[in-house]
SERO-4910 file (N, C-alpha, C, O; in steps of 0.05 Angstrom, whole numbers):
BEGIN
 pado doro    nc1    nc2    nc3   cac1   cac2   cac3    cc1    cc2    cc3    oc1    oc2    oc3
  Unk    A    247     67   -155    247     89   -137    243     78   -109    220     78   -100
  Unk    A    263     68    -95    255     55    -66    270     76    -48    263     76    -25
  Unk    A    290     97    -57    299    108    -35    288    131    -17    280    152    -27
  Unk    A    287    128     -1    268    146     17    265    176      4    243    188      4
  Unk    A    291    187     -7    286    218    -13    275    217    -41    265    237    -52
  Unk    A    276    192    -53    265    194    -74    227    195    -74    213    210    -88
  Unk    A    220    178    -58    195    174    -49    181    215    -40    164    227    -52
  Unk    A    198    227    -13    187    243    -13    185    263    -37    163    270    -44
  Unk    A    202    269    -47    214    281    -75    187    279    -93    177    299   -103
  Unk    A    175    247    -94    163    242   -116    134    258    -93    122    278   -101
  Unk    A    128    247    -68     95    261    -67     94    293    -56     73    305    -54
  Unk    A    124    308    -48    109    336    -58    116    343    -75    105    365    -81
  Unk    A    135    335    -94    115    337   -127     91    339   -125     80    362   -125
  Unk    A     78    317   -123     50    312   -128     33    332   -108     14    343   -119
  Unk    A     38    336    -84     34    347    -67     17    382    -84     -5    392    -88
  Unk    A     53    388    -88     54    422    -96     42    422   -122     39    445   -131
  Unk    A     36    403   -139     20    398   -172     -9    406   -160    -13    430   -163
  Unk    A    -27    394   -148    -45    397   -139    -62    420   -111    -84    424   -102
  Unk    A    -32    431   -105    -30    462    -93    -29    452    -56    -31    467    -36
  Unk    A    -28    432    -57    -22    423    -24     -1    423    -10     20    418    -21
  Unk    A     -2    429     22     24    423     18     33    409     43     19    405     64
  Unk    A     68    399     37     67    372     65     70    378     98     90    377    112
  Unk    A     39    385    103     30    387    133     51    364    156     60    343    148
  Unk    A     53    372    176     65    353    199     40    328    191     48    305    189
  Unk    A     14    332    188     -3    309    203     -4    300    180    -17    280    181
  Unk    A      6    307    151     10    294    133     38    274    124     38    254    109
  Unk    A     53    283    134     75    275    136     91    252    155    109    237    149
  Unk    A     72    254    185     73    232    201     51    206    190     48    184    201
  Unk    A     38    215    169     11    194    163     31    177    145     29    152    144
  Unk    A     52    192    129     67    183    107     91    155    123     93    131    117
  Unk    A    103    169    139    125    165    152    110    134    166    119    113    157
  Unk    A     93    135    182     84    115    192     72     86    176     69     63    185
  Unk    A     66    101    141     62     81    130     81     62    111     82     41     97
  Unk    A     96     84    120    130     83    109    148     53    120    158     33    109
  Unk    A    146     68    155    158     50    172    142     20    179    151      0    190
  Unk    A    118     23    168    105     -4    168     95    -17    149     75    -32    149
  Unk    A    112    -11    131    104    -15    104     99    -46     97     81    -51     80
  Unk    A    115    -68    110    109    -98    101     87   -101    124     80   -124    127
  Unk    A     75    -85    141     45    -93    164     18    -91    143     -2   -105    142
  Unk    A     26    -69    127     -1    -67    113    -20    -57    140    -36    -73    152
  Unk    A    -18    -35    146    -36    -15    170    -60    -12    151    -58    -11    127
  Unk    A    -81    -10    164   -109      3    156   -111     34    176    -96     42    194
  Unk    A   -130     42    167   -135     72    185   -128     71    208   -112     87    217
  Unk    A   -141     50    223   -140     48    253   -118     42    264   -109     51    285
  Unk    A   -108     25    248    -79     21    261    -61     42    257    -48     47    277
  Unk    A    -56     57    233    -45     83    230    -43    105    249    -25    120    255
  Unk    A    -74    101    258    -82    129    279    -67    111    305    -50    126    315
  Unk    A    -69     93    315    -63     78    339    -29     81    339    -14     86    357
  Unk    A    -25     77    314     14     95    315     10    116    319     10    119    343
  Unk    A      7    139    306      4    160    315      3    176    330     20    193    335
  Unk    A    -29    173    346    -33    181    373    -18    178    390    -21    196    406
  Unk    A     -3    165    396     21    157    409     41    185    418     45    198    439
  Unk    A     49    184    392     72    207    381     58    231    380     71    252    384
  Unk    A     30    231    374     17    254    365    -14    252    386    -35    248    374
  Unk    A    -15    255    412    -39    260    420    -64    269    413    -86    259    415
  Unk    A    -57    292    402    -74    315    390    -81    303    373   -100    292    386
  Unk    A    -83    292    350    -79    281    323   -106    264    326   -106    244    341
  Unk    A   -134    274    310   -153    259    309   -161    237    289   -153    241    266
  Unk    A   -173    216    292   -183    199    273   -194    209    248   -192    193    230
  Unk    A   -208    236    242   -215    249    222   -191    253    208   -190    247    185
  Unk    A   -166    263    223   -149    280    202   -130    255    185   -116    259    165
  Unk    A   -134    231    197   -121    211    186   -140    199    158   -127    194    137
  Unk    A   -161    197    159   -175    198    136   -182    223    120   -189    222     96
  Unk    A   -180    244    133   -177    263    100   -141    260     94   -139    263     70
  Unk    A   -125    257    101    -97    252     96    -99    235     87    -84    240     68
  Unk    A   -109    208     82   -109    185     72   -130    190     47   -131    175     28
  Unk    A   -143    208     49   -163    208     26   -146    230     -2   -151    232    -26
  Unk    A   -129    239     11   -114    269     -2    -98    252    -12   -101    253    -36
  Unk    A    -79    234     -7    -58    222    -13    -67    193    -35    -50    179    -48
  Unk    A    -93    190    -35   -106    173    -51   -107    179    -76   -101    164    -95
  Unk    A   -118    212    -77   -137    224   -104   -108    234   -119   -107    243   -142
  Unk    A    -83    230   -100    -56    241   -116    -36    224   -129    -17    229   -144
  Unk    A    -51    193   -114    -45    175   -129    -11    157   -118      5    140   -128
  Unk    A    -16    179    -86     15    170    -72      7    144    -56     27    132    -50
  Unk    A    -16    133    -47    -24    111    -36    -36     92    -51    -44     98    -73
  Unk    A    -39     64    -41    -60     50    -52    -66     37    -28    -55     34     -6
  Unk    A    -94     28    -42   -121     11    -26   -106    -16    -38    -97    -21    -61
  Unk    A   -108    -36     -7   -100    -60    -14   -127    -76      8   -126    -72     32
  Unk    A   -144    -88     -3   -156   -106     11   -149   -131      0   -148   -140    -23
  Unk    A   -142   -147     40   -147   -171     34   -166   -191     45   -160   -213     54
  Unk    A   -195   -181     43   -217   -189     47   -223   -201     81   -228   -223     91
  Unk    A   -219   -178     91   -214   -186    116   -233   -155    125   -223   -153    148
  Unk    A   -246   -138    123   -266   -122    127   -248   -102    136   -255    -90    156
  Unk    A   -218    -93    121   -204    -64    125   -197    -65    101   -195    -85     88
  Unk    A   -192    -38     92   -174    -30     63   -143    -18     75   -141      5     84
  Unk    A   -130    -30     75   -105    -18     80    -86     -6     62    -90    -10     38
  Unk    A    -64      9     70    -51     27     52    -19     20     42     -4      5     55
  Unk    A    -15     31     24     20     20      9     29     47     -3     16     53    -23
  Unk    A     45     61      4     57     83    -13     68     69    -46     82     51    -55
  Unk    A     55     83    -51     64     69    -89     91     88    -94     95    112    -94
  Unk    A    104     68    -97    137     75   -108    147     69   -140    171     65   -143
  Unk    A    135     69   -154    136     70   -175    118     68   -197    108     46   -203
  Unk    A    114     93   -212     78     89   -229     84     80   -250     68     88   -267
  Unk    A    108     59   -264    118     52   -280    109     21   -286    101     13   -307
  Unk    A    112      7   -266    112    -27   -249     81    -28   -238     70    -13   -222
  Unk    A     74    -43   -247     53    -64   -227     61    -65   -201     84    -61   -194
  Unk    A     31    -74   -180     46    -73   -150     51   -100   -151     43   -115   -169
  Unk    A     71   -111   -123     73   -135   -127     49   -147   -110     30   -136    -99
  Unk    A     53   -168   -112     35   -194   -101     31   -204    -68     47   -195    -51
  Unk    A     19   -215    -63     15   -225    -32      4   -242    -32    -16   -248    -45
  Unk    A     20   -258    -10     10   -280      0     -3   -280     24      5   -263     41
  Unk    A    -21   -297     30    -45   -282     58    -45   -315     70    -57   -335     61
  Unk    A    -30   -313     92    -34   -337    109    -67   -338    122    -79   -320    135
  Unk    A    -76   -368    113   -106   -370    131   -112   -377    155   -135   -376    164
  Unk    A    -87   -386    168    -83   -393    197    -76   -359    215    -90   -350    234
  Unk    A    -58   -350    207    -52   -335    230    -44   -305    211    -33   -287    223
  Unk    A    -49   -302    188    -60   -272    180    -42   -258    170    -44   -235    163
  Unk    A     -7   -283    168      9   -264    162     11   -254    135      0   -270    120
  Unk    A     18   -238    124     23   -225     95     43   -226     84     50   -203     88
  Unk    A     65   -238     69     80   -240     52     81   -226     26     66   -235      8
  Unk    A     97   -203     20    101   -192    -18    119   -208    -30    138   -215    -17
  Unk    A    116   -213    -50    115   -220    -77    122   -203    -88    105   -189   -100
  Unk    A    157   -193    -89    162   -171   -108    162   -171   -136    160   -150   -150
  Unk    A    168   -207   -147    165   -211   -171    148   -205   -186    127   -209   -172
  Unk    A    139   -194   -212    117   -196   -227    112   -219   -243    119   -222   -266
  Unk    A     94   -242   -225     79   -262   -232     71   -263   -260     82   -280   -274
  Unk    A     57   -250   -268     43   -251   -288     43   -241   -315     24   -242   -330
  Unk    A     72   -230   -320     82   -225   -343     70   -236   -369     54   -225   -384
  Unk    A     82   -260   -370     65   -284   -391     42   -282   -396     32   -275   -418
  Unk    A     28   -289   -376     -4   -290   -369    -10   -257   -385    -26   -257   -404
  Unk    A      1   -231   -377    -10   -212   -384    -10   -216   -412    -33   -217   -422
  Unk    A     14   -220   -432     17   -216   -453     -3   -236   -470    -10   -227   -492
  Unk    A    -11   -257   -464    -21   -276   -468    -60   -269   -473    -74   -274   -493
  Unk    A    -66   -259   -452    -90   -244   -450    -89   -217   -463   -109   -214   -477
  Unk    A    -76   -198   -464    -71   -178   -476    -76   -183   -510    -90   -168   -524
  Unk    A    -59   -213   -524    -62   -218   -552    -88   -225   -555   -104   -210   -567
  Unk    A    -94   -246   -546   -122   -258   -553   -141   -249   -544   -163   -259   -552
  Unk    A   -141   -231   -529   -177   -216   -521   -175   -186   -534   -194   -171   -537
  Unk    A   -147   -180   -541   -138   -147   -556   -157   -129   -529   -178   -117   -528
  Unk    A   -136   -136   -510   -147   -119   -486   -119   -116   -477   -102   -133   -474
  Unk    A   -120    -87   -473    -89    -70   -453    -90    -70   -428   -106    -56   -415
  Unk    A    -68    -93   -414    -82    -92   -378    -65    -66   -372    -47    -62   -387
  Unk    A    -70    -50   -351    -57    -34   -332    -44    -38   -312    -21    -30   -307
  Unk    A    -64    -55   -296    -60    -59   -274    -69    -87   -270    -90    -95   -280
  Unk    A    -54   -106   -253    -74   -126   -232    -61   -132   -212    -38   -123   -206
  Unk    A    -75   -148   -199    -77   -148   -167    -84   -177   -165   -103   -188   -176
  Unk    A    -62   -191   -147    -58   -225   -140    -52   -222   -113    -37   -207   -101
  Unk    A    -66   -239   -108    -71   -251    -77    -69   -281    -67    -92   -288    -67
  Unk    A    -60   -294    -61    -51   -321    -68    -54   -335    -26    -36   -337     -9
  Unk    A    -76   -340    -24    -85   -358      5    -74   -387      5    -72   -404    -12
  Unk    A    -64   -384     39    -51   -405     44    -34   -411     64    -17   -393     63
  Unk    A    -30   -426     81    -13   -430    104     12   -421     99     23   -432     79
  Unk    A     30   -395    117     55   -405    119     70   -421    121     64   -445    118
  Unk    A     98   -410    129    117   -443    134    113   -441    166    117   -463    177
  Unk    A    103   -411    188    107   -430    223     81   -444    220     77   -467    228
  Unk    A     59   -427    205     33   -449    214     33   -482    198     17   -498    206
  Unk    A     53   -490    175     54   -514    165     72   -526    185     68   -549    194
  Unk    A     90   -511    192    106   -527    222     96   -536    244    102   -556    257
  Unk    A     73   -513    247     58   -527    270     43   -549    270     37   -560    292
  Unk    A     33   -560    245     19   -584    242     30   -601    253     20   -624    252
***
């Protein structure tokens, strides 16, 4: 499910299941995390798009929007231990998310659309007779400009 109408399609579904419905200040919260989707925005940076486009538009309403779109299961929390939780529209509740790579020089973030850990799941799954759901890989390390710059 990567195509845009599919995406809205899928959260007011979710939206109108849970009796809400898709507000402007909900919808520019979406759109912005939409359009910055490989930045990985945290709150602040979200609202700092925003305000822009949206003066009026307070730092509160971006966290109950971000909190609404959480409990519906259309966002996820991605920390990469850097003291923000930032956000990813989940596009498919089928798939694992993918993976990231977190440069330690200069911060950039790379996905990992592959699913790494296939093997590894099945592997752990037999021998501990544990069902994974979900996991979450993070993989630190210089890019290729900061290995160039050496």
């Amino acid at each position: 499910m990567n195509d845009i109408y599919d995406i809205y399609d899928m959260i007011l579904h979710k939206l109108k299941e849970k009796g809400y419905k898709l507000t402007p200040q909900r919808k520019a919260v979406i759109d912005t995390i939409l359009n910055n989707e490989h930045k990985h925005l945290n709150t602040e940076e979200i609202y700092d798009v925003l305000k822009k486009q949206y003066p009026n538009m307070g730092l509160a309403t971006v966290y109950r929007t971000l909190i609404v779109l959480d409990e519906l299961g259309v966002i996820s929390k991605v920390n990469f231990d850097d003291g923000y939780i930032r956000y990813e529209i989940i596009t498919d509740n089928t798939q694992h998310r993918h993976h990231h790579l977190i440069c330690t020089n200069c911060g950039k973030i790379t996905e990992v659309m592959e699913d790494l850990l296939d093997d590894l799941e099945k592997t752990v799954e037999l021998k501990y007779e544990f069902k994974i759901t979900d996991h979450n890989l993070k993989i630190y390390g210089l890019c290729k400009e900061c290995l160039d710059d050496q």
